[in-house]
N, C-alpha and C positions, 0 to 999 in steps of 0.2 A: 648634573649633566643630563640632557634632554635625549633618549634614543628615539630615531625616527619609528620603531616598533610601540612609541607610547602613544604615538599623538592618534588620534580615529580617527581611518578612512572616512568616517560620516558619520554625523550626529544628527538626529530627528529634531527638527524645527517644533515649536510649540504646538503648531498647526496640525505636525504630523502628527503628536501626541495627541492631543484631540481626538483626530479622525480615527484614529485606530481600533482596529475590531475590539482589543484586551481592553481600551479603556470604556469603549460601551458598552463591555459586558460588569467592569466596573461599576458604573452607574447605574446599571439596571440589578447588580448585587445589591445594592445600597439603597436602592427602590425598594426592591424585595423582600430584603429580610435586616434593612437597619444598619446592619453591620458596616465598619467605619473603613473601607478601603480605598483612601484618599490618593495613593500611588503605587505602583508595581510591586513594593516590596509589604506592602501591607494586606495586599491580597491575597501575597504567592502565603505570605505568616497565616490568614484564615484559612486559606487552603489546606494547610499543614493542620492548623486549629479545627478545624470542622468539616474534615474531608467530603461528609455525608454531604454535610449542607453544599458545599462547592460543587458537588457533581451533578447535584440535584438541582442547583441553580443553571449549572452547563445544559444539561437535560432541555429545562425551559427554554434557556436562550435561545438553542439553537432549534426549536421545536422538531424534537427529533422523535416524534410518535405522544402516544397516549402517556397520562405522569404514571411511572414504575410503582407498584406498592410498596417495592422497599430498594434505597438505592444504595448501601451498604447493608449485607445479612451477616458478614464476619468480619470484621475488623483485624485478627490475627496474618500477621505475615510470618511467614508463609500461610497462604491457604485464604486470603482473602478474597469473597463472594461479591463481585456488583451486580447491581441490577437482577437480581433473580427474578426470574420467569420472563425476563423479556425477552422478544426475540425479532431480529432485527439484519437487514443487511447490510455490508458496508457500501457494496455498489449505488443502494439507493440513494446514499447520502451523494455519491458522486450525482446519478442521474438528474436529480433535485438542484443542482448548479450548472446544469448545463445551458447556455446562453445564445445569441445570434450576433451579439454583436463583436467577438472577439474568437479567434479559432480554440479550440481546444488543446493542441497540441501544435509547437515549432519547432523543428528539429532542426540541427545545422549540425551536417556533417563535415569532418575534418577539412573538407576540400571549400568550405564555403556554400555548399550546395545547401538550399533551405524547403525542405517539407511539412507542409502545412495541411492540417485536419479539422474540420469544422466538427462543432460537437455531434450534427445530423451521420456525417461519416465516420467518426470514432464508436460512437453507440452502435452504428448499422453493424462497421466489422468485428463487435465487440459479440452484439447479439449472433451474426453468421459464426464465430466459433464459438461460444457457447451450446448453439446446437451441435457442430461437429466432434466436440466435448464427449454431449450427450449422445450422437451415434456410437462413441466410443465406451458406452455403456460407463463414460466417469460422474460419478456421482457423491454428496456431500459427504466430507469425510476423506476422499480418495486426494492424493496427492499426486499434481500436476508439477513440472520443474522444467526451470528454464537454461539452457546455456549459450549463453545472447551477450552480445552488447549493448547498449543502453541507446537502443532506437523504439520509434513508435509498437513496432511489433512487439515486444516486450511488455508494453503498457497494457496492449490490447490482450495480450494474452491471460497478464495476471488480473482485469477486471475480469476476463469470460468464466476464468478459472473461478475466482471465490464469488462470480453470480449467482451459481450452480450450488457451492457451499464448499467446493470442493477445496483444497487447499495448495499455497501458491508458494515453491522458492526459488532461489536462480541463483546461479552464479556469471560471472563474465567468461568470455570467450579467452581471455588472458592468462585463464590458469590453466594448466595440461590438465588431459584426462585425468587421472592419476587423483589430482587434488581437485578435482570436482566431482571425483567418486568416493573420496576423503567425505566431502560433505552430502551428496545427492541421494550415495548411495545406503547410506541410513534411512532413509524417509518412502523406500519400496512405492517408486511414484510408477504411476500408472501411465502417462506421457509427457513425451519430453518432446520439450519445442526448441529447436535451436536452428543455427545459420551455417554454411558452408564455412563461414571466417568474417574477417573486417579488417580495418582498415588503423591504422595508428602510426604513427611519426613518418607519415607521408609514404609507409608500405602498405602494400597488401599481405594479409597472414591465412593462408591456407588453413583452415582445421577440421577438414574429412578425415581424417586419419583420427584426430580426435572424438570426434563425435562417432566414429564409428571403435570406437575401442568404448567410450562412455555407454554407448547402446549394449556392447556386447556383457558391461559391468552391472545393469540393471535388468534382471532375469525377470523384472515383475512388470515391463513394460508390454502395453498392447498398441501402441502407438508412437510412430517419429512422427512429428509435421513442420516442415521448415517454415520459417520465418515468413521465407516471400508468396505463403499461402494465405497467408492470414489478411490478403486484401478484398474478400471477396465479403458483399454487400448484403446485407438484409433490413429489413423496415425496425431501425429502432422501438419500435413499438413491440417488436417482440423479443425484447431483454425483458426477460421474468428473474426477477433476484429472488432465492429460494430465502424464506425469513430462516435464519437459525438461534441457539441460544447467545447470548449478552458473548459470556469466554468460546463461543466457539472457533477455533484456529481460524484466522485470515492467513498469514504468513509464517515461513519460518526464516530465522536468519540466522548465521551463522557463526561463532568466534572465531578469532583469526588462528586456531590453530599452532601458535607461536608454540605451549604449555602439552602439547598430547592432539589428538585427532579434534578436529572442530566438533564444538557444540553447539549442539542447535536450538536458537531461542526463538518461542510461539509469543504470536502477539495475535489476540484477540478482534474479533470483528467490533466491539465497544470503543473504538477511540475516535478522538474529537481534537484538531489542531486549531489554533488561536491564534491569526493571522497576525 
């Protein structure tokens, strides 16, 4: 008996296999160092086999700086070391893709309405609060936090945040204060960026009340800045990404709290996504 839960919404054509980023990194594995990774599951097996070698070939691929002198220093987990001594930011890899012939960002809010950002204007308001960041005396290391919903502002806020080095997490506007000081309020963030409310199942939802009880919860803030600030324009040319070490904190995020108070999981500025 066939459920319609078995059959795939979509299956990649031989063409798309081909074309795809994972299997020219394939080919260029197999260039490089011999090794026999003829499909998906033989790569992800060398990966597991020779972690060193895989990251070290990811490294190349994607020419992401000068080659690291060591790309595994501890293999032990817990406590495993990448790339030691390098130092690197995540923004840059973002700026290094940015293009003219496609927007940057398309937002489509609930009402159908669509907001479009060429990369020349995502970098600009990216760079403008990065400096206002840095009026705020926040600096790498320091923890910036969002309580937003998932529009452009958001985006712009968490590159300005870890350009600087500083560090970036957010919750949505959908949890009460209460459970967004459950999670925010551990992390002694320096400014919080968030919105009056949004929008969801064709209501509008007030949360001044909230964010003004979340401000009153984080005694280590020097800064609010709402959301609808973060449109204002500077010459992408001046986003300076601070380089930091390989593990230095990009984000933190959260568990669901289901088990005891959320804990919060650091993800490093070293990762690399295989389209």
């Amino acid at each position: 008996m066939t459920h319609a839960g078995d059959v795939p919404q979509w299956q990649p054509t031989e063409r798309d296999v081909a074309d795809a980023r994972v299997t020219d990194f394939a080919r260029f594995v197999q260039q490089r160092t011999g090794a026999t990774v003829a499909d998906y599951q033989s790569l992800w097996q060398w990966s597991v086999d020779d972690p060193a070698a895989f990251w070290g070939a990811l490294w190349d691929y994607f020419a992401l700086g000068d080659p690291p002198e060591s790309v595994l220093d501890n293999p032990e987990m817990p406590g495993a070391r990448w790339f030691p001594g390098v130092r690197l930011n995540y923004v840059d890899q973002i700026v290094r893709n940015a293009r003219t012939d496609r927007p940057a960002i398309l937002h489509v809010s609930e009402g159908g309405q669509t907001t479009e950002l060429s990369w020349h204007e995502l970098l600009g308001r990216v760079a403008a609060f990065a400096q206002k960041l840095r009026s705020h005396g926040v600096t790498a290391g320091d923890r910036v936090v969002g309580y937003l919903p998932n529009t452009p502002e958001a985006i712009i806020a968490f590159l300005a945040t870890v350009s600087i080095g500083a560090i970036w997490s957010a919750c949505g506007q959908d949890y009460s204060a209460k459970a967004a000081l459950d999670r925010l309020g551990q992390l002694e963030p320096v400014v919080l960026v968030t919105g009056e409310g949004y929008r969801y199942g064709g209501k509008s939802h007030d949360k001044r009340e909230d964010v003004a009880a979340l401000r009153a919860g984080l005694p280590t803030l020097r800064a609010t800045v709402l959301a609808s600030e973060l449109t204002a324009q500077a010459d992408p040319a001046d986003l300076e990404a601070v380089p930091v070490d390989f593990d230095h904190p990009l984000w933190i995020l959260f568990s669901s709290g289901t088990t005891g108070l959320p804990k919060g999981i650091v993800h490093g500025h070293g990762g690399v996504v295989l389209e």
